[in-house]
C-alpha positions as CSV (number, residue, x, y, z in Angstrom):
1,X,0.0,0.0,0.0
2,X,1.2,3.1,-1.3
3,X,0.8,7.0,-0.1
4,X,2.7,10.1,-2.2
5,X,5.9,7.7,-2.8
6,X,6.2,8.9,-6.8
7,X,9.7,9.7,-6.1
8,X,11.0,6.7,-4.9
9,X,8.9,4.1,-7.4
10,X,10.7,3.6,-10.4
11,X,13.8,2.6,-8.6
12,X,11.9,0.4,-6.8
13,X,10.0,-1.4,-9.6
14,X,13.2,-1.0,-12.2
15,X,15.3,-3.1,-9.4
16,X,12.5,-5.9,-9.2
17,X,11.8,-6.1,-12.7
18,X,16.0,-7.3,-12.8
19,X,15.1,-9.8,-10.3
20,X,12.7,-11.2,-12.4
21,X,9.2,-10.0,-10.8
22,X,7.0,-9.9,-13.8
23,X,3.9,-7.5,-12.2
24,X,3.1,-4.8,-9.2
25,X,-0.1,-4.8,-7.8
26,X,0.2,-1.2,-6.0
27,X,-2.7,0.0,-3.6
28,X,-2.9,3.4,-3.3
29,X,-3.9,4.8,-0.4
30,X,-4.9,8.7,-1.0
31,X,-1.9,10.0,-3.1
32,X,-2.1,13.3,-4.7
33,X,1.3,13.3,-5.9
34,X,1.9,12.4,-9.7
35,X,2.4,8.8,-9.3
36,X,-0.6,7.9,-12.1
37,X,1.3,10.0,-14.8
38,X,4.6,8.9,-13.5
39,X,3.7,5.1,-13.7
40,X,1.9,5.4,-17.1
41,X,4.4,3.4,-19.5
42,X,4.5,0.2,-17.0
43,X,0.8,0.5,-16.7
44,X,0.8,1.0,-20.8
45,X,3.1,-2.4,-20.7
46,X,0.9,-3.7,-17.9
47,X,3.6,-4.7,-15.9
48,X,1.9,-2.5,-12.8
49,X,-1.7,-2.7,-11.9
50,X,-3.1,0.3,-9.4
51,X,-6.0,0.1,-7.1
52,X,-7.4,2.7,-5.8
53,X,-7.8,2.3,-2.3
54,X,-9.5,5.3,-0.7
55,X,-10.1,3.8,3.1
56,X,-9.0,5.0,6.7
57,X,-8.8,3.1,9.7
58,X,-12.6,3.7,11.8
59,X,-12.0,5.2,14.9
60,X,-9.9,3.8,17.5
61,X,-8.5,1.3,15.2
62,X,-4.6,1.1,13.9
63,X,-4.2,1.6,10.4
64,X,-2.9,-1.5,9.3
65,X,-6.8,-2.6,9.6
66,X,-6.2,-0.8,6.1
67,X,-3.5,-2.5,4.7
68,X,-4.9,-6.4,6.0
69,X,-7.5,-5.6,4.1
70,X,-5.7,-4.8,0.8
71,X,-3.5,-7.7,1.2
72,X,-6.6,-10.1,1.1
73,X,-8.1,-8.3,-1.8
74,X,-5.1,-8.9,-3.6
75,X,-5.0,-12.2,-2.7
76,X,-8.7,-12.8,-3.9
77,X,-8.7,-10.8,-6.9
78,X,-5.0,-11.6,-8.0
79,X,-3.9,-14.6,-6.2
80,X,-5.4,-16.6,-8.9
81,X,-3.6,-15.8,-11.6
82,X,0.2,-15.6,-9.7
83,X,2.0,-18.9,-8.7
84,X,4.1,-16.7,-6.2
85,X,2.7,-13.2,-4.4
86,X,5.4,-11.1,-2.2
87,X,4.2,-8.5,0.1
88,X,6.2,-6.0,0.7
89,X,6.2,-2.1,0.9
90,X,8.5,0.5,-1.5
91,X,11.2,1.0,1.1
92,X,11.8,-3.0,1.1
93,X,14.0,-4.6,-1.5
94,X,14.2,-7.8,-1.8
95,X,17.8,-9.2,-2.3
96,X,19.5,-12.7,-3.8
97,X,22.2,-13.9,-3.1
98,X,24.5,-13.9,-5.3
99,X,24.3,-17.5,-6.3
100,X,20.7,-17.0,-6.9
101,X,21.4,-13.2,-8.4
102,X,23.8,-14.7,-11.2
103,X,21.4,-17.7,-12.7
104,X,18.2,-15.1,-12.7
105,X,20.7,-12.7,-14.7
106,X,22.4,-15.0,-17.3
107,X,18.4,-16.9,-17.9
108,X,19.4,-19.6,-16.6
109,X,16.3,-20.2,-14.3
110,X,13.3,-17.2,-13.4
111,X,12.6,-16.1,-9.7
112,X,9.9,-18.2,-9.6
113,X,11.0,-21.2,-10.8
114,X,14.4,-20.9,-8.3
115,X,11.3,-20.6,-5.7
116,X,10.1,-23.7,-6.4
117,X,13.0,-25.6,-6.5
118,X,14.1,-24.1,-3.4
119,X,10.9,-24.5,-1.7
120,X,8.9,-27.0,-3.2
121,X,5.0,-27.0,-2.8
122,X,5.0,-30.9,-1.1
123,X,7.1,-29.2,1.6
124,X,6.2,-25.8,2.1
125,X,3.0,-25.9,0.8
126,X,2.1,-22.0,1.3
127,X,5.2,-20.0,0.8
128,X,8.8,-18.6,2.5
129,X,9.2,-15.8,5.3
130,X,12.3,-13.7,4.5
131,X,14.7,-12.6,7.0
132,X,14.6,-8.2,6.6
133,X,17.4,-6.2,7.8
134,X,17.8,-2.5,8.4
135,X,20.4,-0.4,6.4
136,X,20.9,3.6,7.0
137,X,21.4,6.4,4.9
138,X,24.7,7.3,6.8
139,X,25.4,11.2,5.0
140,X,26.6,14.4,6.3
141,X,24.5,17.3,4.8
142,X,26.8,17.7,1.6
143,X,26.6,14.4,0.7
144,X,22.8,14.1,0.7
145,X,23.2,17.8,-1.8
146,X,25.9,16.3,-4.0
147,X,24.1,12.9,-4.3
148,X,20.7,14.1,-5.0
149,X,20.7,12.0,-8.3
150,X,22.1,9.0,-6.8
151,X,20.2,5.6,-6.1
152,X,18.8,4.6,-2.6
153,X,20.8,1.7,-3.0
154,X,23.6,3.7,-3.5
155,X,22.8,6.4,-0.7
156,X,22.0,3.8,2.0
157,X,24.1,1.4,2.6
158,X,25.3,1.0,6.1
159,X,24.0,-1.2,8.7
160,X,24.7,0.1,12.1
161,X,24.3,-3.8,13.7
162,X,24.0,-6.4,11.0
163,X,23.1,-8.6,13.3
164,X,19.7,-6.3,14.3
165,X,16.4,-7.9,12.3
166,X,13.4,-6.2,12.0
167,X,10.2,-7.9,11.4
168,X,10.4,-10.9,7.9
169,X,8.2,-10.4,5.1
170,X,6.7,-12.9,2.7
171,X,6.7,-14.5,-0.8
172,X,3.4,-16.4,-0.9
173,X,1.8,-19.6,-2.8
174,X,-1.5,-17.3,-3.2
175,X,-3.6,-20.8,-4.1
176,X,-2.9,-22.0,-1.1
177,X,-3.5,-19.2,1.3
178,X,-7.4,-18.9,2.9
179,X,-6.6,-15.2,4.1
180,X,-3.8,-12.7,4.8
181,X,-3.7,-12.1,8.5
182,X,-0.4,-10.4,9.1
183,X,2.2,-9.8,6.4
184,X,4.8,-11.2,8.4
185,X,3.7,-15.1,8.9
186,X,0.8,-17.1,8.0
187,X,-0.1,-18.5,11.4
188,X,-1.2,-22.0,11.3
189,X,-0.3,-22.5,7.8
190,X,2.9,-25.1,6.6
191,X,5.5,-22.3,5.1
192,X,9.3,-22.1,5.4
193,X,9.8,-20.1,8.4
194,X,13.3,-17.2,8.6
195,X,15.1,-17.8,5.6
196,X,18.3,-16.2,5.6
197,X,21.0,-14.5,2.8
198,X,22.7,-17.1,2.8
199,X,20.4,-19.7,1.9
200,X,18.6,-17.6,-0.6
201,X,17.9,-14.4,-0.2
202,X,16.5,-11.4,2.4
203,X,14.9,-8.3,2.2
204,X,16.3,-5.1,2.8
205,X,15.2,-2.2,4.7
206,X,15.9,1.2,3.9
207,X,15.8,4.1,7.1
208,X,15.1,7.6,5.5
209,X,16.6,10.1,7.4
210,X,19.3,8.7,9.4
211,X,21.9,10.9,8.4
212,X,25.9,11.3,10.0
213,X,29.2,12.0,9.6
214,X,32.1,9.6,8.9
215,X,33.0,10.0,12.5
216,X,29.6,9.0,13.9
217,X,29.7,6.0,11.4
218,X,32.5,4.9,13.4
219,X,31.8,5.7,16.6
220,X,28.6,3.7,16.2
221,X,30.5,0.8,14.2
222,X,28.8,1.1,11.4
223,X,29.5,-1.6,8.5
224,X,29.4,-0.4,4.7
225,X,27.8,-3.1,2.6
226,X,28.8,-3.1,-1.0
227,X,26.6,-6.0,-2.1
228,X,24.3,-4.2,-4.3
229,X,26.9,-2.7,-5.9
230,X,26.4,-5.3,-9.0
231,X,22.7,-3.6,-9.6
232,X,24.0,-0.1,-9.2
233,X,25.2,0.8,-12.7
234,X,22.8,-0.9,-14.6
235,X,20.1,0.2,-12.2
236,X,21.0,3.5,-13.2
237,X,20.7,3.5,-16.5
238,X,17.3,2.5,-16.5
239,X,16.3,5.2,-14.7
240,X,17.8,7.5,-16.4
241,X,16.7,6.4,-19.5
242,X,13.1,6.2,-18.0
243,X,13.3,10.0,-16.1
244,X,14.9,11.2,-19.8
245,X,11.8,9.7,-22.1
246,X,9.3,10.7,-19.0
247,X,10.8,14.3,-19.6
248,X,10.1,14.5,-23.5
């Protein structure tokens, strides 16, 4: 689910669409930024799908009531025709290892097929929870001016404690799945439970605002991780290329 985050989408859905994720199902929650106009040519290719989803939270109620209730719309009205579903929001990216990374980019297998080798349906019959950790955008004030253009993967890349999780999120066999009741874990339901980097892949979460100098990066022994790095130029590129036809 999806509120005013125009500027931060077509990184986001260039990046997945290298990983092999073939279609976004965004909900959007009340934006009145440009993010129709913006996401015209995927919607054009139908590679992103938008629903409009105009609801707050009643009174006294947290507004995730919202977003459970988008996740099992999408898995009624789109479950059907995906063998694989992940949930995730536009500040998560969802990372391979690079094992996995390297036979999605030379076509030697497709996301979902390495899914189902991986985690075959007689075993985990409704899907794998992902490990998530937390990165930082670790800049001093010039830094954030000077790298204005630069990717979020780029920009943020520093985890403070790599050893810190935050809460997993899912890839889903939507077929197999009676209702969405947290997007963290399908309680009750047979699904491969914490898979890590190493075995596969994890999702990574990216903290807006958390800016420093070098000096704080050390004082707080902070660890640069490069391994994006093989997305970035690419990555860049493309959205280049997109922002430079968008400004025609």
């Amino acid at each position: 689910m999806i509120r005013n985050k125009a500027a931060e989408l077509i990184e986001w859905i260039e990046y997945h669409l290298l990983l092999g994720i073939e279609h976004f199902y965004l909900y959007d929650n009340l934006s009145n930024d440009k993010t129709y106009q913006l996401l015209k040519p995927y919607l054009d290719k139908h590679l992103v799908t938008i629903v409009r989803w105009p609801y707050t939270a009643p009174r006294g109620r947290h507004w995730n009531t919202i977003q459970r209730a988008s996740m099992n719309h999408a898995l009624k009205t789109f479950g059907p025709y995906n063998r694989w579903m992940g949930y995730f929001d536009v500040d998560e990216y969802f990372q391979l290892n690079n094992e996995k990374a390297d036979l999605v980019s030379n076509g030697s297998t497709t996301l979902a097929q390495l899914f189902d080798k991986t985690y075959p349906e007689h075993i985990y019959s409704c899907g794998v929870q992902f490990e998530k950790v937390q990165l930082s955008c670790f800049l001093n004030q010039l830094d954030i001016i000077q790298r204005r253009h630069s990717l979020l993967i780029e920009k943020c890349n520093v985890f403070l404690n790599e050893k810190q999780r935050v809460p997993p999120k899912m890839f889903i066999r939507a077929k197999n799945i009676p209702m969405m009741v947290t997007i963290h874990l399908l309680p009750g339901l047979n699904y491969k439970h914490n898979a890590n980097y190493a075995e596969f892949g994890r999702f990574r979460h990216y903290h807006h605002g958390k800016v420093g100098g070098v000096e704080e990066l050390k004082t707080n022994n902070g660890k640069v991780d490069e391994s994006m790095e093989r997305y970035v130029q690419v990555l860049k590129q493309r959205v280049v290329r997109y922002k430079s036809k968008d400004a025609q």
